[in-house]
C-alpha positions, 0 to 999 in steps of 0.5 A: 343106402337101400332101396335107392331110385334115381329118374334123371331127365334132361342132365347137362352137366358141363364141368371144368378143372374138377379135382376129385381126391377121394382116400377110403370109400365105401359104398354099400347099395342094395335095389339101385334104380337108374333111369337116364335119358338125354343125358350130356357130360361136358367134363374137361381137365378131369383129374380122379384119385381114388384109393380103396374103393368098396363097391358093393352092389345088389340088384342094379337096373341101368337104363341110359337113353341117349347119353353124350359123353364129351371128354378131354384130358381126363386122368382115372387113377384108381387104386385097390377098388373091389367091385362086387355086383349081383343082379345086375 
């Protein structure tokens, strides 16, 4: 994806039980513009498998206002990721 631009306002997300198995991602962005603001992540019973993950990122702005972040029995598994940010 290039030239990606994502204004989210007022996010309430409120997750249960989520299954993430994720096997060989690539994910290539250039100009990556996020703007957030009131954002609340309700996430229970979270479980996230990843293996072989490429991201590559070029030129990320990251402007997070008032994010709540509500988390319970959350398990991260994540292998062979390579992470590669410029500009950031």
């Amino acid at each position: 994806m290039t030239d990606v631009s994502l204004n989210i306002t007022d996010v309430d997300l409120n997750r249960t039980d989520v299954d993430l198995n994720m096997t060989v991602v690539d994910l290539n962005m250039t100009v990556v513009d996020l703007n957030m603001t009131d954002v609340s992540l309700n996430i229970t019973g979270v479980s996230l498998n990843i293996t072989d993950v490429d991201l590559n990122r070029t030129d990320v702005d990251l402007n997070i206002t008032v994010v709540d972040l509500n988390m319970t029995d959350v398990s991260l598994n994540i292998t062979g990721v390579r992470l590669n940010i410029t500009d950031a």
